[in-house]
KEMILUM-628923 format. One line per 8 residues: for each residue x, y, z of C-alpha. Coordinates in Angstrom, 1 decimal. Each point is the difference from the previous one (the first is absolute). Last residue first. Layout:
BEGIN
X/Y/Z | ...
% end
This chain:
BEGIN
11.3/2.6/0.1 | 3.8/2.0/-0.3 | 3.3/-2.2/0.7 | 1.3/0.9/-3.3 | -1.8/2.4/-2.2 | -2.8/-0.9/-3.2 | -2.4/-1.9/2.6 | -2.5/-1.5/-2.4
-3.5/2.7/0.6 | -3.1/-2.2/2.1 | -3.5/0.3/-1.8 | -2.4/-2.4/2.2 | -2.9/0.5/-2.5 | 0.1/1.0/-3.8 | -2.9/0.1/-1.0 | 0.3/-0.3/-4.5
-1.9/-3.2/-1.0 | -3.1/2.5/1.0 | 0.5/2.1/-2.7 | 1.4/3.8/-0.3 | 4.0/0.2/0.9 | 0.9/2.9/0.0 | 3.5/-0.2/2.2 | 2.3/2.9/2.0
-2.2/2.5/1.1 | 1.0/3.0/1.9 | -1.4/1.5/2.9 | 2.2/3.2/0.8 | -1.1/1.2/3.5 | -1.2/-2.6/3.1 | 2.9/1.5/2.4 | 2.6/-3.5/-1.2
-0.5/0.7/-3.6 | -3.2/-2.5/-1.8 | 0.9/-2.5/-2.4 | -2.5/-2.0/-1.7 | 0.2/-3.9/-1.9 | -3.8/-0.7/-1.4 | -2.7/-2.4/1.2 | -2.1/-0.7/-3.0
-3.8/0.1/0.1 | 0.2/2.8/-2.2 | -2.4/3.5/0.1 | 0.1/1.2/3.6 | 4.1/-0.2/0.6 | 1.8/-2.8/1.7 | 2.7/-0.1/2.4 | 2.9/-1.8/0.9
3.4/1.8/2.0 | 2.8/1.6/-0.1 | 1.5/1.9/2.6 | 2.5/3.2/-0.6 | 2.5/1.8/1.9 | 2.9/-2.6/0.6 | 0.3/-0.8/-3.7 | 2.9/-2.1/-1.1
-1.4/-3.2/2.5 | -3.1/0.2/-2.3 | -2.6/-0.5/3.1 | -3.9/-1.4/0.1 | -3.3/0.9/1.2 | -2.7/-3.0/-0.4 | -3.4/1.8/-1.1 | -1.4/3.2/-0.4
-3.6/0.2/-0.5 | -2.2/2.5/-2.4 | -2.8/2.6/0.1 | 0.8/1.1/3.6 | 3.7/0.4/-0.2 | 1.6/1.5/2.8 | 3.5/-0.9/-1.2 | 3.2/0.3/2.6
-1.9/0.0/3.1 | 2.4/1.1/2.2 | 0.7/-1.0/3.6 | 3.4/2.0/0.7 | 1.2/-2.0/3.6 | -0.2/-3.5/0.7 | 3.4/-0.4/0.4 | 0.6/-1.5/-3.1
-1.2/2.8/-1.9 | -3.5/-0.2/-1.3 | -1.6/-0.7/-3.6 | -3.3/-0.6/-1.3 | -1.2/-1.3/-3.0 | -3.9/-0.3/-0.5 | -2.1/-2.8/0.2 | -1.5/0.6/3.6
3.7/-1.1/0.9 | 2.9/-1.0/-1.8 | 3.7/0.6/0.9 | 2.5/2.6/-0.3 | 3.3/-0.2/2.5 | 2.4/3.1/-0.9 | 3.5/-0.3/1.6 | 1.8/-2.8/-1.3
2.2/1.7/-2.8 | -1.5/-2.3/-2.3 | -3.8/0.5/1.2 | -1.6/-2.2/1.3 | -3.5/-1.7/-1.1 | -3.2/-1.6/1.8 | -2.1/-2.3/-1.6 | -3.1/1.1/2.3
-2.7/-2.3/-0.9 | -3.8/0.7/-1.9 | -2.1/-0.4/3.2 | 2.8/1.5/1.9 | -2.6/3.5/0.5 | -2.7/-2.5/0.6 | 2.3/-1.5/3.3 | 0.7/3.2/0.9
3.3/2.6/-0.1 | -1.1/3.2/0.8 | 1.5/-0.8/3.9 | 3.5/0.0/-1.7 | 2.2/-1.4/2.2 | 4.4/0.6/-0.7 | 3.2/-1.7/1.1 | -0.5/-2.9/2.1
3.6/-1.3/0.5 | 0.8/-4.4/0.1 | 3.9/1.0/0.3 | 1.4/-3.7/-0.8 | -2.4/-2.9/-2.1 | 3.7/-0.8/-1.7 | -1.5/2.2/-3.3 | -0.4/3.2/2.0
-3.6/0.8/1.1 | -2.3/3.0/-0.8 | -3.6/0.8/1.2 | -2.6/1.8/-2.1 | -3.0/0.4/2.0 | -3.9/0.3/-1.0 | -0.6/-3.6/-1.6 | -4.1/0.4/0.8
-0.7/-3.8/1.2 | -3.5/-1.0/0.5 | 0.7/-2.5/2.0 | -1.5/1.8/2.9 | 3.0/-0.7/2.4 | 2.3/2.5/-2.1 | -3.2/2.8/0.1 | 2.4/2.6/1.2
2.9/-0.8/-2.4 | 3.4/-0.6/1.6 | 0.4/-3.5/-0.8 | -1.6/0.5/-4.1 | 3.8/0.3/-1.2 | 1.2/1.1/-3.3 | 3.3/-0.7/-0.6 | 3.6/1.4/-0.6
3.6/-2.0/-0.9 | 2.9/1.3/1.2 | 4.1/-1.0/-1.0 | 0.4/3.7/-1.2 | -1.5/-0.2/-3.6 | -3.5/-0.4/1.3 | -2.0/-3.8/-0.9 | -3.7/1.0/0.1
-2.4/-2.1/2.0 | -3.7/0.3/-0.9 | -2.2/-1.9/2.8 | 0.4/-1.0/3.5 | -3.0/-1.7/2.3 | 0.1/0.2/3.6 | 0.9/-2.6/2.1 | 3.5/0.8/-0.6
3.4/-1.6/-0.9 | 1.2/2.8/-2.4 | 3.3/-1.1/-2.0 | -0.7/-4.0/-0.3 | 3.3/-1.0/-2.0 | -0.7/-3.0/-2.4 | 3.4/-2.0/-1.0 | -1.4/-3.6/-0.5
-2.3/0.9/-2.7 | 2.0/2.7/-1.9 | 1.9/3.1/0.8 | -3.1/1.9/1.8 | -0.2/2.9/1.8 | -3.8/-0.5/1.7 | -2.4/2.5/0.9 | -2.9/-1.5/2.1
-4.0/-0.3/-1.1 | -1.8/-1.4/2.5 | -1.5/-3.7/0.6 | 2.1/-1.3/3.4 | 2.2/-2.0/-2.5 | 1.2/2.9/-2.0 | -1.9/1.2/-3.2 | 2.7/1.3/-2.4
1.3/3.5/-1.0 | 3.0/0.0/-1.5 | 3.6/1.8/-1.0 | 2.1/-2.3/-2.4 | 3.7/0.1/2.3 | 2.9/0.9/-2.3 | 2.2/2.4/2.2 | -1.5/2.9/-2.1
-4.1/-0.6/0.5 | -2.2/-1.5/-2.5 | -3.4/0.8/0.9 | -3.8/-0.9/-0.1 | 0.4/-3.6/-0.1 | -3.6/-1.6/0.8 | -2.0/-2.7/1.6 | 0.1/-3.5/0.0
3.3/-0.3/2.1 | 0.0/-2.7/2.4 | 1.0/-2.7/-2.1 | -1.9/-2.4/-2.0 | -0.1/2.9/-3.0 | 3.7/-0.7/0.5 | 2.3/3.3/0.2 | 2.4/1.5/-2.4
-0.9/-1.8/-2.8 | 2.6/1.2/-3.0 | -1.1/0.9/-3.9 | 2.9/0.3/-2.0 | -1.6/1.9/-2.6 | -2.2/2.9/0.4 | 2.6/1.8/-3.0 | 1.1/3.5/1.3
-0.8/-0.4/3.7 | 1.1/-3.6/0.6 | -2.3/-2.4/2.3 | -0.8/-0.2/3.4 | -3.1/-1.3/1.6 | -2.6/-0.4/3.2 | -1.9/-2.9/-0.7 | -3.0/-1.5/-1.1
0.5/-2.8/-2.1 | -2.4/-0.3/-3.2 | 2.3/0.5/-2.7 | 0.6/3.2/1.9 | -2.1/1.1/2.8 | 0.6/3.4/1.8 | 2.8/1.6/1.9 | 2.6/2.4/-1.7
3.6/0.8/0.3 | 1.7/1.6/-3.5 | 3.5/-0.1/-0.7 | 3.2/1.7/-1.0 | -1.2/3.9/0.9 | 2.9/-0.2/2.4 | -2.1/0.6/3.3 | -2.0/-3.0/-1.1
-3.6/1.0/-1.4 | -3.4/-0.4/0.9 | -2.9/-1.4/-2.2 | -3.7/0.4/1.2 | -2.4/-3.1/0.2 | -3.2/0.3/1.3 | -2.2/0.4/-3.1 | 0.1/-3.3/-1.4
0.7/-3.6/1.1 | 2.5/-1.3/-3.1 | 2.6/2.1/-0.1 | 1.0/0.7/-3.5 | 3.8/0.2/-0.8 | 2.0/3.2/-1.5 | -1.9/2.4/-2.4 | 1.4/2.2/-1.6
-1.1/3.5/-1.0 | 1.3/3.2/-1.2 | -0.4/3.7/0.2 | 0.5/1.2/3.5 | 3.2/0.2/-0.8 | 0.0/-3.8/0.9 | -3.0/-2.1/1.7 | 0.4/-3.3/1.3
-2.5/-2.6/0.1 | -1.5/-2.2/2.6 | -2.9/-2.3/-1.0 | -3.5/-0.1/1.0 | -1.3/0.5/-4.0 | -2.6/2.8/1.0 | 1.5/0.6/3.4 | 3.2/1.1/-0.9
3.0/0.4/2.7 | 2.9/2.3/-0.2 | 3.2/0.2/-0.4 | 1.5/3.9/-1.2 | 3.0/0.5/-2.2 | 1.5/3.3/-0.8 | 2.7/1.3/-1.8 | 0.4/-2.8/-2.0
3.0/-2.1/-2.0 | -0.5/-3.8/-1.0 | 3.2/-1.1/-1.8 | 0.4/-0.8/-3.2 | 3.7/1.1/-0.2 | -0.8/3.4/-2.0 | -2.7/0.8/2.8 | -3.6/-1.3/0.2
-3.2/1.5/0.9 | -2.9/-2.2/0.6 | -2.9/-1.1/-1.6 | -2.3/-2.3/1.9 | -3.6/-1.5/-1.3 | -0.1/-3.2/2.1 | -3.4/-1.4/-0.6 | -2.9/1.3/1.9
-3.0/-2.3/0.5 | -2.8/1.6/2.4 | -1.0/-0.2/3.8 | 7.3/-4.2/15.5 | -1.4/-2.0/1.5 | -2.1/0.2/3.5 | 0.3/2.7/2.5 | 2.4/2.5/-1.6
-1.1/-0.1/-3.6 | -3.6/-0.3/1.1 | 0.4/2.9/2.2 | 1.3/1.8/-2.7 | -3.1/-1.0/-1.8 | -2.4/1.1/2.5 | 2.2/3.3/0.2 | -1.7/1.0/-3.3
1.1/0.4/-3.7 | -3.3/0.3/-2.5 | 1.4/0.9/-3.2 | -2.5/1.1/-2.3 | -1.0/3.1/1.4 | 1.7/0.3/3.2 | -2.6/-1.7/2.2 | 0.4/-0.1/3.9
-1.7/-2.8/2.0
% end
């Protein structure tokens, strides 16, 4: 088990949000800025997901907070948006029905059930991708993991079909959606599965490709996920692994690790579609238990950060930027 301070994150529980179903009062303190007509105006806006209250708020400017709904079964639950910034996918329990949701970005309202907690999907959304499908991972009838592009209950797409078990899908903007596949590792009949190659696979289950392995990928070195990340213009992949940020070009060339921390951890890399060059990402520093917003330039220079945050009610896990350009994730 690996221990980040006072968060403790480890593929156990993304197991449990994949396999099975998927801690303090904070009221809603938001402040937002408004133009002359009253409405809200921002140059950023992040979702993200808050363990100490599990509920999913939105951040803007980096500045302000408000929260959205509270998901009822804890630290599994990470909020994805629509291509169009409009809404928010997420699975977890509500009013006690677990479910994979929709509801409205700004306001959490107009809460939609996507798919029946009596249905076969009790796992996950982890992408939204641009012809409307909710990208998942859900446990197929032969017990592994497969990636699913779902519309709703009756309109479930298996895209991998494979013994082997298939984690982290990320929704490209050119009809592809990437995952992490355990069927090439050496030890794949050992169960203990190591996630080494990144396949890709268009949205109709077409072009299955195999399009990187990286033997320094283990099954301790996943122990804290991968969460993977694109870049706008497509070309730079960064993921987690050994709790740093790495990135690689899609054709498996340019392995870099982007942070080399030793005193700290980087978690879940994400993308402002109006900067191509630069992944954000959580981290903490060695004197608050707080999981801070940081930047880092695409060859590891110019770490910036972005929140300061110092108390526990402050992690901020699962951080996703609202799409701000048409057509961009």
């Amino acid at each position: 088990m690996i221990k980040i301070t006072k968060l403790t994150l480890t593929f156990s529980v993304i197991i449990a949000l994949f396999c099975c179903k998927s801690s303090y009062e904070k009221k809603n303190q938001s402040s937002f800025n408004k133009n002359d007509s009253g409405v809200t105006t921002s140059k950023n806006t992040i979702a993200y997901y808050s363990p100490s209250d599990k509920s999913i708020y939105t951040l803007t400017d980096f500045k302000y907070k408000k929260k959205l709904i509270t998901v009822e079964d804890g630290n599994t639950t990470w909020p994805i948006y629509s291509p169009d910034g409009n809404k928010i996918a997420f699975t977890g329990k509500v009013n006690g029905v677990l479910a994979t949701y929709t509801m409205d970005s700004e306001t959490g309202q107009n809460l939609k059930m996507i798919t029946s907690p009596k249905g076969e999907l009790h796992e996950g959304v982890l992408d939204w991708h641009s012809d409307g499908s909710l990208i998942c991972v859900t446990k197929n009838l032969d017990g592994n993991a497969e990636i699913y592009a779902v519309i709703d209950s009756t309109n479930m797409r298996n895209l991998t079909n494979h013994e082997h078990w298939d984690f982290f899908p990320l929704s490209h903007s050119n009809d592809m959606i990437s995952f992490w596949t355990s069927r090439d590792d050496i030890k794949k009949d050992s169960k203990e599965y190591d996630y080494q190659s990144l396949y890709t696979v268009n949205t109709d289950g077409t072009n299955l490709t195999k399009r990187f392995q990286i033997k320094e990928m283990t099954n301790e070195s996943v122990g804290s996920g991968i969460f993977p990340a694109i870049s706008p213009d497509g070309n730079t992949y960064v993921f987690m692994m050994n709790l740093d940020l790495y990135s690689i070009n899609m054709d498996g060339s340019n392995l870099k690790n982007l942070t080399q921390s030793d005193d700290t951890q980087e978690y879940f890399p994400f993308f402002s579609d109006n900067e191509v060059n630069r992944v954000y990402f959580s981290s903490h520093d060695t004197i608050s238990p707080s999981l801070n917003i940081y930047s880092i330039d695409l060859e590891g220079n110019n770490k910036k950060q972005h929140t300061s945050f110092k108390d526990e009610k402050s992690v901020i896990l699962f951080p996703k930027f609202k799409p701000t350009l048409p057509n961009k994730k």
